[in-house]
C-alpha positions in Angstrom: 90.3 34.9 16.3 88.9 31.5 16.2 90.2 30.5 13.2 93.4 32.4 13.7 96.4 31.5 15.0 96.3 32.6 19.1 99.7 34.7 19.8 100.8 33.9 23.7 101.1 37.2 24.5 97.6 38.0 23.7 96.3 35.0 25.3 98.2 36.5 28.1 97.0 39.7 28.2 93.1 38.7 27.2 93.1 35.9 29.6 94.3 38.3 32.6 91.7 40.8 31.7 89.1 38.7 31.8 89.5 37.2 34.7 90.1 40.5 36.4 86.4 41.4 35.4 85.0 38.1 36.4 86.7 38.4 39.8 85.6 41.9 40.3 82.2 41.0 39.2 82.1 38.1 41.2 82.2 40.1 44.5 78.7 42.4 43.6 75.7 40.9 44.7 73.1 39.9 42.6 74.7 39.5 39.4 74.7 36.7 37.2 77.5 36.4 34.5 77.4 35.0 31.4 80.9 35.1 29.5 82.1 33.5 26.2 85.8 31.5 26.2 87.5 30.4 23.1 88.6 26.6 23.5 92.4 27.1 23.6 91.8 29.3 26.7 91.5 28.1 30.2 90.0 30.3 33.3 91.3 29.9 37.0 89.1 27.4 38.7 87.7 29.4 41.5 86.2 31.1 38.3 84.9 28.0 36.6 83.6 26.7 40.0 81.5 29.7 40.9 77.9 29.1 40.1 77.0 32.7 39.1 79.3 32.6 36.1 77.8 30.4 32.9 80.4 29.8 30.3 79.9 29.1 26.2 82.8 27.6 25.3 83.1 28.3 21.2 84.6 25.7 19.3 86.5 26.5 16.2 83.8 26.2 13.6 81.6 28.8 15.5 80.6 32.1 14.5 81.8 34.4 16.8 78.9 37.3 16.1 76.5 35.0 16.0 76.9 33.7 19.2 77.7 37.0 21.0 74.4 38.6 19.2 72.8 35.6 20.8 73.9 35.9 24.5 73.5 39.9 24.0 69.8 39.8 23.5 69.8 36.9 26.7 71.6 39.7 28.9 71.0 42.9 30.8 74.1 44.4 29.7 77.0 43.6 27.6 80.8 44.8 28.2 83.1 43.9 25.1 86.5 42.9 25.9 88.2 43.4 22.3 90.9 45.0 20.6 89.6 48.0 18.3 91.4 47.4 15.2 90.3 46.0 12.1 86.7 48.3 13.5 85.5 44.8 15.6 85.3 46.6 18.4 82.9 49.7 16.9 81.2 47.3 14.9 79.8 45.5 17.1 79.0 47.9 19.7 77.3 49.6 16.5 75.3 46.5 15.9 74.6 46.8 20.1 73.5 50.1 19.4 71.2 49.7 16.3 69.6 47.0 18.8 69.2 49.2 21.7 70.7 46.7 24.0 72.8 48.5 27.2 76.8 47.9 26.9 78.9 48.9 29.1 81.5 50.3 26.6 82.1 53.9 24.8 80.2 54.6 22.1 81.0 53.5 18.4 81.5 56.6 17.3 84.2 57.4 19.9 85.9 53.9 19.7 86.0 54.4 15.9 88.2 57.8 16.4 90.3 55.9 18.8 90.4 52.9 16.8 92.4 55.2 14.1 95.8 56.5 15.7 96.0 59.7 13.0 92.1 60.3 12.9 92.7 60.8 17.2 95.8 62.3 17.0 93.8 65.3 14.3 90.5 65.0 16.5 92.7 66.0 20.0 94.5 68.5 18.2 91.9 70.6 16.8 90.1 70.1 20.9 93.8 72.1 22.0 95.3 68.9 23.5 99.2 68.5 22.9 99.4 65.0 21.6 102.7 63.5 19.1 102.5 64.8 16.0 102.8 62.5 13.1 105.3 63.7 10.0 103.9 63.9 6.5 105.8 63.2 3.8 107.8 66.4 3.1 108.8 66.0 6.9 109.9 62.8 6.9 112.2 64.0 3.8 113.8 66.9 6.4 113.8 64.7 9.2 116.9 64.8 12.1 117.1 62.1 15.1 115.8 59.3 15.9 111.7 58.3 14.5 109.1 55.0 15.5 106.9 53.8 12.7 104.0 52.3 14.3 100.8 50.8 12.5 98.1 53.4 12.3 95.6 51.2 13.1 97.7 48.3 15.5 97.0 48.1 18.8 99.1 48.7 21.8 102.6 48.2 21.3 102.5 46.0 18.0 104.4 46.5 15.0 106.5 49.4 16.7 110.0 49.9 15.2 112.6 52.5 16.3 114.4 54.1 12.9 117.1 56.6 12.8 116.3 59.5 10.2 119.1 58.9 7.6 117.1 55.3 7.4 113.7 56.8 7.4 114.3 58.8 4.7 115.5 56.0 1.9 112.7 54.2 3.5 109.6 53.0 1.4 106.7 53.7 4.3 102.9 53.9 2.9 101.5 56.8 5.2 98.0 56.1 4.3 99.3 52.2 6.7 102.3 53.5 8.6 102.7 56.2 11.2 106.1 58.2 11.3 106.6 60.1 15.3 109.9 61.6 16.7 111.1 59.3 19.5 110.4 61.7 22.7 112.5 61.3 25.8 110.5 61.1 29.1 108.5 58.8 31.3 106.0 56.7 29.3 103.1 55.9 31.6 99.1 56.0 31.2 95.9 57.0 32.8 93.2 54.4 33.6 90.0 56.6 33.8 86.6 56.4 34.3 84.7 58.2 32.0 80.9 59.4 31.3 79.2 62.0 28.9 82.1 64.6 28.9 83.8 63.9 32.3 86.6 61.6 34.0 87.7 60.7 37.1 91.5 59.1 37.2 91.5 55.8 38.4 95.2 55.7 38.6 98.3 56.5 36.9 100.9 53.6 35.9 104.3 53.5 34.9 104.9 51.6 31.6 107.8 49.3 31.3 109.2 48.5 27.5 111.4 46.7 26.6 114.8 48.2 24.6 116.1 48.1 21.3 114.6 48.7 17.5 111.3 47.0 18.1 110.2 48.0 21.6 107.6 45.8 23.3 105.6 47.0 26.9 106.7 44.0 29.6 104.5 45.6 32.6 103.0 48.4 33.9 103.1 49.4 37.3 99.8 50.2 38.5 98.8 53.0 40.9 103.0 54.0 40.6 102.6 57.6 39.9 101.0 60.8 41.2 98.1 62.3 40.0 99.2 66.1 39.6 96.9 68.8 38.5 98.1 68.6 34.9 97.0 65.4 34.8 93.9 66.0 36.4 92.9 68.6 33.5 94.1 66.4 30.8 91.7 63.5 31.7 89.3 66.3 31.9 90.3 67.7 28.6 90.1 64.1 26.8 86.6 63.7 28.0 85.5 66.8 26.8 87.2 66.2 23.3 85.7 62.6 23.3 82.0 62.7 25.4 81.2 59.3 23.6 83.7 57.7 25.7 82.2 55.8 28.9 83.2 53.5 31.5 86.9 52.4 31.6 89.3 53.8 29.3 93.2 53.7 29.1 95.4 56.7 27.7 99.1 56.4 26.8 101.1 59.6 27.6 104.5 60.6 27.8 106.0 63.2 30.6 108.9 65.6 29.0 110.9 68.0 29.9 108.6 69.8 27.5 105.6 69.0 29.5 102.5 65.6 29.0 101.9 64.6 25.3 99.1 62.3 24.5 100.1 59.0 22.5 97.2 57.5 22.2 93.7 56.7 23.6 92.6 53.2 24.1 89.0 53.2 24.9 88.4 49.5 26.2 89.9 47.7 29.1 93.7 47.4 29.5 95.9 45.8 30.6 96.4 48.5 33.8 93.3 47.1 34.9 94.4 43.6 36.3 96.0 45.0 38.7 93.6 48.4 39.4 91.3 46.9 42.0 94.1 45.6 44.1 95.7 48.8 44.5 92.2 50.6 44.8 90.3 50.1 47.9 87.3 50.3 45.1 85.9 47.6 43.0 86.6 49.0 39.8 83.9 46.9 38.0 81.6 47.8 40.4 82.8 51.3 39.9 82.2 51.1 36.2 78.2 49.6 36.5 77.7 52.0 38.9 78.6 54.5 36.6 76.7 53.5 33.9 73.2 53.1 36.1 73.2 55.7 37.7 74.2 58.0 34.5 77.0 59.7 36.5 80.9 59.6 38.0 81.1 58.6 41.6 82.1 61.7 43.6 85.1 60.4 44.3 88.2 57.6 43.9 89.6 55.6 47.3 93.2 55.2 46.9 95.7 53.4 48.6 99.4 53.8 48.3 99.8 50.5 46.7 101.3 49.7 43.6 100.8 46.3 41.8 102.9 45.3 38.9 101.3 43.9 36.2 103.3 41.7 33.6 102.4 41.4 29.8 105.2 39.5 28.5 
């Protein structure tokens, strides 16, 4: 990213979640922070100011691995605030891995399944989970209503394009590149959890706000917005299960319908719920997380409040 071009809604959206985590980590004692910031970025300056947090600023003719192997081996643990396409994100917590230094992120293996919308979608569905169900290509040649494409390895809401079927099907669309999904009616919303070794605890559940026409975009979640019902409770459960690499913080995209919750996707980093989770928590969500990770187990349980923070992406 560097040497790429920086889009403003993912300076947005990386900046907020960073600072989020500094802030969080910030308020537990005896930690001291070390954090990397690419030049065209600028942090809040209580967060530059505070002496516990030591900045490397990268210029653009840095190596981005090099420096982040660098400050790994000079820390006690490392949490990886990345997307997971194009495998950075697995990669380098592999590389973390071979090295046996602590992260505070899921496994490689996990984020690698994650990382690959169709390998995830196959992966739930042979667990029993209901998740969206990708057409092949003899489906999409039958197809009735209204379909998204939606990269099948993008991230979050990129690249997302809302096709009627008499379109799809004159349609050139590589399927080894491209995932084809019916366009379900419902509430779109996600989990934040907090995962470890087969088990989750739901932080909250948030309300996702898009925005209309052929190329939807998500504008905001609202965090903490929506009740946490049995079915949800089991389905966090259920993901865990499916996926025991995945540890610490991890986002899941899910639809309610008439039908009942269908997965969309799993998202095992930070998100963007997470700027607004430890406002409407009375818990410290990164403490929450090291905690977690230390002490090799989920806290017994979540304090809630009844507050609901609205986080926008753009």
């Amino acid at each position: 990213m560097l040497h790429d071009p920086l889009p403003p809604s993912l300076k947005q959206e990386g900046l907020a979640m960073l600072q989020a985590v500094l802030r969080d980590c910030l308020h537990i004692e005896g930690l001291e922070l070390l954090t990397t910031l690419d030049l065209r970025i600028e942090l809040a300056q209580e967060i530059t100011a505070a002496k516990a947090i030591e900045i490397t600023t990268l210029q653009h003719n840095d190596d981005y691995r090099m420096v982040m192997q660098r400050l790994s081996q000079e820390a006690d643990g490392v949490l990886l605030i990345a997307p997971e396409s194009d495998s950075f994100l697995s990669d380098f917590i592999a590389l973390l891995e071979d090295a046996q230094i602590r992260h505070f992120n899921s496994d490689s293996q996990s984020i690698e399944i994650c990382a690959d919308k169709l390998v995830c979608e196959q992966h739930l569905t042979a667990a029993g989970l209901t998740v969206v169900q990708s057409l092949s290509a003899i489906e999409i040649r039958q197809a009735v209503g209204a379909y998204i494409i939606k990269p099948r390895l993008g991230v979050g809401s990129e690249g997302l394009e809302i096709i009627q079927a008499e379109d799809l099907i004159t349609r050139s669309i590589d399927l080894d590149q491209m995932l084809v999904q019916p366009l379900l009616q419902g509430k779109h919303a996600s989990m934040s959890l907090l995962c470890w070794r087969g088990a989750a605890r739901i932080l909250s559940c948030n309300e996702q706000c898009f925005s209309q026409g052929i190329s939807p975009r998500l504008q905001a979640c609202r965090v903490n917005s929506e009740s946490i019902s049995t079915a949800l409770d089991e389905l966090a459960s259920a993901i865990a299960k499916a996926l025991p690499g995945l540890s610490g913080y991890v986002g899941v995209d899910y639809i309610e319908t008439e039908q009942g919750i269908i997965v969309i996707e799993i998202n095992p980093r930070l998100t963007s719920s997470y700027v607004g989770l430890s406002t409407a928590l009375k818990e410290n969500v990164a403490a929450l997380c090291l905690q977690t990770f230390i002490q090799e187990q989920l806290p017994n349980e979540i304090t809630r409040t009844d507050k609901v923070v609205e986080v926008v992406i753009g």
